[in-house]
C-alpha positions in Angstrom: 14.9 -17.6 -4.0 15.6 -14.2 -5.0 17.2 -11.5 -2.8 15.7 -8.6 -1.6 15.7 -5.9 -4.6 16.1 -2.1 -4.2 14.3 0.9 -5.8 15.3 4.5 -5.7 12.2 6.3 -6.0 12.5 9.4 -7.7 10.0 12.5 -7.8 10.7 16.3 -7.8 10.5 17.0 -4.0 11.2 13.2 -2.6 8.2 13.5 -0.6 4.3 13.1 -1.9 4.6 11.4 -5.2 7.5 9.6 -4.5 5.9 8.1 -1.3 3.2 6.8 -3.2 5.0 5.8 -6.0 7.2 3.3 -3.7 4.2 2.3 -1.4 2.5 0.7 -4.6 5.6 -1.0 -6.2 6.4 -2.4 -2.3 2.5 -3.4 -2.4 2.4 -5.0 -5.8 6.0 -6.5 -6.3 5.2 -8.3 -2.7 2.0 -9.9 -4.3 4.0 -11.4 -7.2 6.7 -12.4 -4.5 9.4 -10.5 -5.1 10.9 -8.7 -1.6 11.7 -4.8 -2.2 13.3 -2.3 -0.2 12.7 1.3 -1.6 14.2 4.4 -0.7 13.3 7.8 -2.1 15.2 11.3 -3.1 14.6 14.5 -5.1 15.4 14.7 -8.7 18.4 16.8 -7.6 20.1 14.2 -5.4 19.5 10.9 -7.5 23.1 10.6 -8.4 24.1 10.5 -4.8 21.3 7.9 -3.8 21.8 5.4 -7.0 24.6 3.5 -6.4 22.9 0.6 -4.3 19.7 0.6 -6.3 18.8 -2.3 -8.8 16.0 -0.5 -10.5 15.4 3.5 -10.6 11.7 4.4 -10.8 11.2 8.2 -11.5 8.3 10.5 -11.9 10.5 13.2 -13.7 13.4 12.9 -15.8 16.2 12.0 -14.2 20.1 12.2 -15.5 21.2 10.6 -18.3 23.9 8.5 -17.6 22.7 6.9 -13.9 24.2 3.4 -14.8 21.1 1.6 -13.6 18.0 0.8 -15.3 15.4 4.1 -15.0 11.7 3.9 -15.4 10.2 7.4 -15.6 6.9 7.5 -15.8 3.3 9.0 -15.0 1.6 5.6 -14.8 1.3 6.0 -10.9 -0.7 9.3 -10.4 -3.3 8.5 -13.4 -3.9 5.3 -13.8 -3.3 5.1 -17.2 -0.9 1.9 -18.2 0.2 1.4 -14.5 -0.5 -2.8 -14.7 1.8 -3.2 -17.7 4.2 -0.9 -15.5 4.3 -3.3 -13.2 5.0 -5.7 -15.0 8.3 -4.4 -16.6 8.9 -3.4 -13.0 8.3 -7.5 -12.1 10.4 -8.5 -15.1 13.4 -5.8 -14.4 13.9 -6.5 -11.0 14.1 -10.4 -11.7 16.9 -9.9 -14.2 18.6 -8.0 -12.2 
């Protein structure tokens, strides 16, 4: 059985988006059985928050050279290609 998995969640404030942003990878990633822990910052303090993460989901662009695999994306707040999101989320985090 896999580990529980960790995901920075990144947005510009670490507040709104970023709350909902981890609430529905929590949601989701539980349904396909994978356990996640998700914590949240501001665009600003990423570098300072990464270091225990497995998988970095962002709503703004983040620093280039994070040494962790970074997802930033819109998918979240429209709609628009958020299932195949997931599932690069699903098959990230079970490499990792």
């Amino acid at each position: 059985m896999m580990g529980k998995k960790k995901v920075l969640v990144v947005c510009g404030t670490g507040i709104a988006t970023s709350t909902l942003v981890a609430l529905a990878i929590k949601t989701e990633m539980a349904a396909r059985g994978i356990e996640v822990e998700t914590s949240q910052c501001k665009v600003s303090e990423v570098e300072a928050h990464c270091a225990d993460a497995d998988l970095i989901v962002s709503t703004t662009q983040v620093p280039a050279k994070l040494d962790k695999p970074v997802i930033v994306t819109l998918a979240f707040l429209t709609g628009i290609g958020k299932a195949g999101l997931l599932t690069k989320i699903e098959a990230l985090l079970r490499e990792v």
